[in-house]
C-alpha positions in Angstrom: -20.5 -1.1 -29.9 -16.6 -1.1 -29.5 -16.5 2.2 -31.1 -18.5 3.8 -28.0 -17.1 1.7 -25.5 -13.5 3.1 -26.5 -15.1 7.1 -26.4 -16.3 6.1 -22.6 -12.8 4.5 -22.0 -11.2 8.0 -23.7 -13.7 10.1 -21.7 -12.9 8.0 -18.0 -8.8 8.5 -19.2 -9.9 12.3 -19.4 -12.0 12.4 -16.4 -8.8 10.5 -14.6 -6.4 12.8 -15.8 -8.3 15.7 -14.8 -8.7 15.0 -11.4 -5.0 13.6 -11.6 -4.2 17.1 -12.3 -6.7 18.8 -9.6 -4.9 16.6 -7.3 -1.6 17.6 -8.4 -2.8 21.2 -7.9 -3.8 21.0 -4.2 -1.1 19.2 -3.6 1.0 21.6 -4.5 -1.2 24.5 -3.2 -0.9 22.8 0.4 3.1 22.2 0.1 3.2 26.1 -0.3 0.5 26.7 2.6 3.0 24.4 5.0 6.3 26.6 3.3 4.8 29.6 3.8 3.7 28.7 7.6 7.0 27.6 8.2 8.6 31.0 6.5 6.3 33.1 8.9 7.5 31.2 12.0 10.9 31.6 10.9 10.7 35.0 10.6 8.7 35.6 13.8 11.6 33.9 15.5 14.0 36.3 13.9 12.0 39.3 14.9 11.4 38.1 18.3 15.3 37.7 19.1 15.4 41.3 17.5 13.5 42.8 20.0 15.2 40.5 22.9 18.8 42.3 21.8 16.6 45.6 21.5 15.1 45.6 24.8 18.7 45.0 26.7 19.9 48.0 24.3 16.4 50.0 25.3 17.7 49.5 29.5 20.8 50.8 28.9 19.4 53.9 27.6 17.1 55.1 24.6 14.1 56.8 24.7 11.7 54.2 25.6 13.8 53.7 28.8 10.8 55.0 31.1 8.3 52.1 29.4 10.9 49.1 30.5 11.2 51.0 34.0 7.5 51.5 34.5 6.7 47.6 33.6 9.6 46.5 35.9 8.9 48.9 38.2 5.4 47.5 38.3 7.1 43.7 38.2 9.5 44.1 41.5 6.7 45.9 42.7 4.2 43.1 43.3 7.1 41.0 44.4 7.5 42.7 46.9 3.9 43.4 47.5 3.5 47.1 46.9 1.6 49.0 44.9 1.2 53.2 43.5 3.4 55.4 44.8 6.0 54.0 47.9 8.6 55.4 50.2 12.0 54.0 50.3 10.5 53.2 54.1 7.6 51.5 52.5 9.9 49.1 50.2 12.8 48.5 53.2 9.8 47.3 55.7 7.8 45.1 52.5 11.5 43.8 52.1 12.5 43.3 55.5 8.9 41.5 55.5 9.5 39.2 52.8 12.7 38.2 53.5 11.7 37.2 57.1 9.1 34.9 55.9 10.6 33.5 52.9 14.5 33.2 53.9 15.6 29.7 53.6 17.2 29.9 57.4 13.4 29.5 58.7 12.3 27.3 56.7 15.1 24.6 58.1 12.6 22.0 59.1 10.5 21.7 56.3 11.4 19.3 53.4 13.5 20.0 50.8 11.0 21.2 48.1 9.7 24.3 50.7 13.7 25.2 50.9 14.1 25.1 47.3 11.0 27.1 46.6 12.3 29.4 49.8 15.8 30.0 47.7 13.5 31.1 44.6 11.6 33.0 45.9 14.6 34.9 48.3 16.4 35.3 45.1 13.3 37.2 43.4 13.1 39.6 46.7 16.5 40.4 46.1 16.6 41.3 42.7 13.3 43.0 43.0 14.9 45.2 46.1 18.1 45.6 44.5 16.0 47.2 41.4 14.4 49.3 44.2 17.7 50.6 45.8 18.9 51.8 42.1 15.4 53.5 41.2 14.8 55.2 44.5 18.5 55.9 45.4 18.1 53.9 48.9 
C-alpha cells in the first residue's frame, strides 16, 4: 500500500511540475506579448514624429506640396465658411464677415469665457485669411 501511495505522490509531483512549467510558459509568452505591444508603440511614435518633420519639409516644397495645399486649402476654407471654387472677393467679404461677428471688440459685454473664445476663434480667421492672401495672391 505505501508502494502505490508513493507512485500517486510521484505522479501529483509530475502532474505539479507540469503545469508548473505550462505556467512558466504563458507567463513568459504574455511578458513577450506586453514587450512586443510596447515595441510597436514605440515605434509608431517614432514614425509618427517622422512624418511630423516630413510634412513641414513637404510645405516648403516637394512633390506632394499640392496634397498639403488642397487639405489646408479645404481647412481655412470652412473657417472661413467657403466652399469649391472662390474669388479673392468671395474670401475678403466671408472674412470681412467673420471678423465682424467674432472680433473680441463686440463681444465687450459678454463674460470673459465668450471673449476668450472670441480671441480663438479671431486668431483662426486670421491665419486662415492670411493662408488665403498667399494662395490667391490677394
Amino acid at each position: 500500500m505505501f508502494c502505490g501511495y508513493s507512485k500517486f505522490i510521484s505522479i501529483e509531483l509530475f502532474l505539479n511540475n507540469r503545469l508548473c512549467n505550462i505556467k512558466l510558459m504563458y507567463l513568459r509568452i504574455v511578458i513577450f506579448v506586453i514587450a512586443l505591444v510596447l515595441f510597436l508603440r514605440m515605434v509608431r511614435m517614432i514614425w509618427i514624429e517622422f512624418l511630423k518633420a516630413t510634412n513641414q519639409k513637404v510645405k516648403e516644397g516637394s512633390q506632394t506640396e499640392g496634397k498639403v495645399e488642397a487639405s489646408d486649402l479645404k481647412k481655412y476654407g470652412s473657417v472661413l465658411g467657403l466652399t469649391g471654387k472662390v474669388t479673392k472677393e468671395e474670401i475678403k467679404k466671408a472674412y470681412r464677415e467673420k471678423v465682424r461677428k467674432y472680433h473680441p471688440d463686440t463681444l465687450q459685454n459678454m463674460a470673459p469665457e465668450f471673449q476668450d473664445l472670441a480671441k480663438k476663434k479671431t486668431a483662426e480667421l486670421n491665419e486662415a485669411y492670411e493662408f488665403m492672401k498667399k494662395k490667391f495672391g490677394i
